[in-house]
Backbone as a chain_set.jsonl record, in Angstrom:
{"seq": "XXXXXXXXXXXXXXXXXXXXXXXXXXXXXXXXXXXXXXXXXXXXXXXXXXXXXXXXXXXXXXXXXXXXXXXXXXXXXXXXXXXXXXXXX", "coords": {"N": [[-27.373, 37.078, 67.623], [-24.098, 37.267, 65.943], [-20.824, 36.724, 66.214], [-19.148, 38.283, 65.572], [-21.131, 40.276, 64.822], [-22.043, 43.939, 65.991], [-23.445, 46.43, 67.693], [-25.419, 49.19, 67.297], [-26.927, 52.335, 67.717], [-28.434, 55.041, 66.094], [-28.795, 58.292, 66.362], [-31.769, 60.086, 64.902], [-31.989, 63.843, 63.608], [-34.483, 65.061, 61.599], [-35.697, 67.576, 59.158], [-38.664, 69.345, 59.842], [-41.634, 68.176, 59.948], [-41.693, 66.16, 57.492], [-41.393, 63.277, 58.174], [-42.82, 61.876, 57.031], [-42.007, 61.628, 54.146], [-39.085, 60.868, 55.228], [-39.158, 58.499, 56.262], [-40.456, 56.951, 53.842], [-38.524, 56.917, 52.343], [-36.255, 55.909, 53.386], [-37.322, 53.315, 53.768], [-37.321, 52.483, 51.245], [-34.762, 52.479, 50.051], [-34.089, 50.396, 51.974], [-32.669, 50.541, 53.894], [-32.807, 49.701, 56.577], [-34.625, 47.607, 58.463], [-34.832, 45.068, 57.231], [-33.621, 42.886, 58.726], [-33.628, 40.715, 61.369], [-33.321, 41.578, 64.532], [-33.435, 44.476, 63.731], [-34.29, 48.068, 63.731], [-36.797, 50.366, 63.88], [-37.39, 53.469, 65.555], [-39.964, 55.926, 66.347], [-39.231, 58.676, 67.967], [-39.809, 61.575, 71.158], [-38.021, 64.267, 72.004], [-34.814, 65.199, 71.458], [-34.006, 64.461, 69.388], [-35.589, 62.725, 66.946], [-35.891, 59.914, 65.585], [-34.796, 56.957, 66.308], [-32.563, 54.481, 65.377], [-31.783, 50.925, 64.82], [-29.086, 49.038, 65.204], [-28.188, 45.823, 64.047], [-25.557, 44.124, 63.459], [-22.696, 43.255, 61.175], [-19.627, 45.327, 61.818], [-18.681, 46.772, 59.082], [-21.486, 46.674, 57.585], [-22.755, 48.223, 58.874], [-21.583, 50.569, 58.902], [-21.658, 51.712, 56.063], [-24.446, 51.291, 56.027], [-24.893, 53.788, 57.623], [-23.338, 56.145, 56.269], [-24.967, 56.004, 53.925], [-27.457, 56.745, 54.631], [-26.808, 59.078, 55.666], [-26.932, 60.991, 54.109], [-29.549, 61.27, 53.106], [-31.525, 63.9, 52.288], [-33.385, 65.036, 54.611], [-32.321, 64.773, 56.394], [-31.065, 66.431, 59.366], [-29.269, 66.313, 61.6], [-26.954, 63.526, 62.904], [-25.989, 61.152, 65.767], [-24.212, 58.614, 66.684], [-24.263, 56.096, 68.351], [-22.016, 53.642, 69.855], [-22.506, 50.265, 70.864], [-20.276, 49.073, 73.75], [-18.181, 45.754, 74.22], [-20.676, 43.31, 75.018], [-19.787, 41.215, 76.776], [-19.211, 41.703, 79.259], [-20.34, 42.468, 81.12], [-21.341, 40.864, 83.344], [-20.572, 41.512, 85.271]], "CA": [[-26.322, 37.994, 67.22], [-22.978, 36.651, 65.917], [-19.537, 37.168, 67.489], [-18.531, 39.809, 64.81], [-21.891, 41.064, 64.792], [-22.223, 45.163, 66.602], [-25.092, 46.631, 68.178], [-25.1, 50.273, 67.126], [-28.184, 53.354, 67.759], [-27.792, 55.624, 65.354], [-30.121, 59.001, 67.029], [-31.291, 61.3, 63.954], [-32.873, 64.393, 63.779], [-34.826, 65.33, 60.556], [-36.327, 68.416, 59.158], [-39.64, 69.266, 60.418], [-43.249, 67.902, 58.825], [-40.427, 65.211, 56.433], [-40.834, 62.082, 59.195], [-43.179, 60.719, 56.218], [-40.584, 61.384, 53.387], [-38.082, 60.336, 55.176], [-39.395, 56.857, 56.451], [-40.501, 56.566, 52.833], [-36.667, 56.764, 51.553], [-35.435, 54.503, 54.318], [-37.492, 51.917, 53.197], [-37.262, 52.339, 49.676], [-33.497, 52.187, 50.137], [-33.789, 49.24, 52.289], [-31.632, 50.813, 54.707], [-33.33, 49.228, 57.684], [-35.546, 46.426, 58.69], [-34.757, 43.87, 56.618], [-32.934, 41.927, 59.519], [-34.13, 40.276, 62.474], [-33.436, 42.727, 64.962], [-33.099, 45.583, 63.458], [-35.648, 48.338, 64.168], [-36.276, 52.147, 64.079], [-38.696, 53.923, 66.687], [-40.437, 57.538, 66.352], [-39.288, 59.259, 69.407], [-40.142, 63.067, 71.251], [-37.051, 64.934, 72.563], [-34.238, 66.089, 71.016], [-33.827, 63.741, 67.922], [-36.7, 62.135, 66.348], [-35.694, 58.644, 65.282], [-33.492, 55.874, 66.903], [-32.531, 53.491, 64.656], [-30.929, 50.023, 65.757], [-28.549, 48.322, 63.503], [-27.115, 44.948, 64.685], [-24.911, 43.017, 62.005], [-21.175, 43.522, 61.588], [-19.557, 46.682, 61.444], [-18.809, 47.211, 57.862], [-22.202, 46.908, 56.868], [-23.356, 49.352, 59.634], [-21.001, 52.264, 58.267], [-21.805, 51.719, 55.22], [-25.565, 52.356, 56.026], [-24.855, 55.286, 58.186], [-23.175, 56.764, 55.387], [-26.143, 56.296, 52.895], [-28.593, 57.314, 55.868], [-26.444, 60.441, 56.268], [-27.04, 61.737, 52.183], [-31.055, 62.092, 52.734], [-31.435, 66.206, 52.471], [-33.955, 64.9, 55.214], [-31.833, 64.751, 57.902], [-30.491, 67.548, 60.345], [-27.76, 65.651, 61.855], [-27.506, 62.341, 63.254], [-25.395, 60.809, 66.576], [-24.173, 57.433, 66.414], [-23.698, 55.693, 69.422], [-21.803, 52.141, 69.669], [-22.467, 49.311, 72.388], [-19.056, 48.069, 73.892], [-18.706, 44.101, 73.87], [-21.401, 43.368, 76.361], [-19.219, 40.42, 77.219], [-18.523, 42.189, 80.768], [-21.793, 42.545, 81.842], [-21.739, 39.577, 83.887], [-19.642, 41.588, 86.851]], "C": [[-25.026, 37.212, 67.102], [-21.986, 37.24, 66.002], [-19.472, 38.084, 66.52], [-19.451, 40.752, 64.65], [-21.728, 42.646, 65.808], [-23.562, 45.68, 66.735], [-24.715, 48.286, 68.166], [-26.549, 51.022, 67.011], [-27.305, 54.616, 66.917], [-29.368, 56.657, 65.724], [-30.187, 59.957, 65.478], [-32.564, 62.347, 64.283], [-33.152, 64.796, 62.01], [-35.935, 66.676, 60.208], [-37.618, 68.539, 59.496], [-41.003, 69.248, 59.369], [-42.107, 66.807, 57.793], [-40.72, 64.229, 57.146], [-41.622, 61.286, 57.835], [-42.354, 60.155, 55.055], [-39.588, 60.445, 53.519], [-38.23, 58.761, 55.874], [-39.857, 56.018, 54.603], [-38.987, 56.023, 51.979], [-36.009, 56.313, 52.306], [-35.907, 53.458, 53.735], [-37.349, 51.415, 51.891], [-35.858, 52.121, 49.539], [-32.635, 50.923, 50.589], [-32.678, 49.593, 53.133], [-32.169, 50.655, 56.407], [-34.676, 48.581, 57.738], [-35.729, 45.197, 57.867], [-33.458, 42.861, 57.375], [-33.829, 41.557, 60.874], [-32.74, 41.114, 63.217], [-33.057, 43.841, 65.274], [-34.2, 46.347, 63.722], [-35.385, 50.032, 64.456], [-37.617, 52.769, 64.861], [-38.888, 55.731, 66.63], [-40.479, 58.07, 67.498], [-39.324, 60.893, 70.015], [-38.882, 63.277, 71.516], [-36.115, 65.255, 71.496], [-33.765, 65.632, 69.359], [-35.36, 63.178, 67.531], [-37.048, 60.805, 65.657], [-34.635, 58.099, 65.877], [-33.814, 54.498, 65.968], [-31.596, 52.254, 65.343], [-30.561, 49.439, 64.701], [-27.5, 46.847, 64.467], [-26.725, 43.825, 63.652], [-23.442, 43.779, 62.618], [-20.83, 45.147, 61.157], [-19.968, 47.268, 59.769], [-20.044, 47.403, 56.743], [-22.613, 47.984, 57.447], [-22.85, 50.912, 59.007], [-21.234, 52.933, 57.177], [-23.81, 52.388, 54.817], [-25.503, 53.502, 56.437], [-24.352, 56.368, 57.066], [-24.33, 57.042, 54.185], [-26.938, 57.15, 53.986], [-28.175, 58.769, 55.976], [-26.731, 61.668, 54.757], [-28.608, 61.747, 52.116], [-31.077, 63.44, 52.844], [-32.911, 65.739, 53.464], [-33.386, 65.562, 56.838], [-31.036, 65.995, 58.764], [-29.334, 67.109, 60.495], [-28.726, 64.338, 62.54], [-26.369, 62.193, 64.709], [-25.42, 59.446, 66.599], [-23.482, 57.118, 67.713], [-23.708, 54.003, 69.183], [-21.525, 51.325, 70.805], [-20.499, 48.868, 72.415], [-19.521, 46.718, 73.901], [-19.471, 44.28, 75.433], [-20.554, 41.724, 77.157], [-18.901, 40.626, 79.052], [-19.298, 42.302, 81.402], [-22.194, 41.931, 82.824], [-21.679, 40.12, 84.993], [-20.861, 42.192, 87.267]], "O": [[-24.745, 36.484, 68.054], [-22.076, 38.461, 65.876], [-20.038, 39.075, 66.981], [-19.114, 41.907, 64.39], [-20.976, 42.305, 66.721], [-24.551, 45.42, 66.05], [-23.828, 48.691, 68.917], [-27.386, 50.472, 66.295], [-26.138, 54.997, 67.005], [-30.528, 56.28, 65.559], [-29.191, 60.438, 64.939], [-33.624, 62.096, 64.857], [-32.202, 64.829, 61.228], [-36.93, 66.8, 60.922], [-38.019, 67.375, 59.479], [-41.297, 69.971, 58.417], [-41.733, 67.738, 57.08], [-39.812, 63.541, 56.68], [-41.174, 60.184, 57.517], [-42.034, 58.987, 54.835], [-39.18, 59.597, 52.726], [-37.262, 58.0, 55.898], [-39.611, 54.856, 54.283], [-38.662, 55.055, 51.292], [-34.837, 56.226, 51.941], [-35.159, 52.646, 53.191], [-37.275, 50.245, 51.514], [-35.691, 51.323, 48.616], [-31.547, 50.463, 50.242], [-31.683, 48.872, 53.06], [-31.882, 51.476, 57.277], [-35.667, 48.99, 57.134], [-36.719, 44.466, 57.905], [-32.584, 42.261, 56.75], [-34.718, 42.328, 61.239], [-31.607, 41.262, 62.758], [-32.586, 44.31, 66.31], [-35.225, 45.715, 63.978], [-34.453, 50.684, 64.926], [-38.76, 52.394, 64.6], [-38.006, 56.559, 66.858], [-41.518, 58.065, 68.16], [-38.767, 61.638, 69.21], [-38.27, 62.247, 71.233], [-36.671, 65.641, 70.468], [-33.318, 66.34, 68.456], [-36.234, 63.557, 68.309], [-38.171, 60.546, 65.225], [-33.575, 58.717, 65.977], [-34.812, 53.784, 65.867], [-30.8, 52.506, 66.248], [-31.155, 49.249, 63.64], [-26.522, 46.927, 65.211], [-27.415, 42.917, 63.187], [-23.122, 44.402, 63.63], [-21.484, 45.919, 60.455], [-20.958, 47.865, 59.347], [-19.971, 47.916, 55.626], [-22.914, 48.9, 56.681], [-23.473, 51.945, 58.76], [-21.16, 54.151, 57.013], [-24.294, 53.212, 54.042], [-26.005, 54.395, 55.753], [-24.971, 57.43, 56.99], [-24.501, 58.138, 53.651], [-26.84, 58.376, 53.941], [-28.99, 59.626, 56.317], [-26.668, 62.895, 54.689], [-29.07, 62.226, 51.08], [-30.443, 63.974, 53.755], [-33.861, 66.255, 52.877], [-33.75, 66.284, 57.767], [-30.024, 66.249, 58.11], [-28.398, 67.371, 59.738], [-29.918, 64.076, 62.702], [-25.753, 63.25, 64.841], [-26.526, 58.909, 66.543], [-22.451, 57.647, 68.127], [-24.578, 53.272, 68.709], [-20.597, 51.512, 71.591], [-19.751, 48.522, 71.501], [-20.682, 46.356, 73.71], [-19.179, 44.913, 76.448], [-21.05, 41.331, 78.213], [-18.46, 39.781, 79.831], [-19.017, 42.245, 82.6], [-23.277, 42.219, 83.333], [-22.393, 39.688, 85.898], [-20.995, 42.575, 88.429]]}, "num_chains": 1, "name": "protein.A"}
């Protein structure tokens, strides 16, 4: 990960019976997994995908914004790591 790089989970939820759709039009968009380690996981509870996006911001917003224009998606929650620089204490 490089210093300007961000480590951002982006939780979404998507309409129900769509998880194939809408993994189809992620990838076809290329709006995740074409980085070393980037990575999206099919999860139970209250959302249904966690996506991981680690590059620099401006590309990250820029996906979240495409990511947010599938008529797939319910809503989404974007949560962003602070610098883990502090971690040490």
């Amino acid at each position: 990960m490089g210093y300007q790089d961000s480590l951002v989970y982006i939780l979404v939820q998507i309409e129900p019976g769509k998880e194939k759709e809408f993994t189809d039009e992620m990838l076809s968009k290329r709006l995740f997994l074409d980085s070393k380690g980037e990575r999206i996981d099919f999860v139970h509870g209250s959302f249904d995908y966690v996506m991981i996006f680690r590059r620099p911001m401006k590309d990250i917003e820029a996906r979240i914004i495409a990511l947010r224009k599938s008529p797939f998606i319910r809503k989404t929650e974007t949560l962003i790591c602070f610098d883990r620089a502090w971690k040490e204490f």
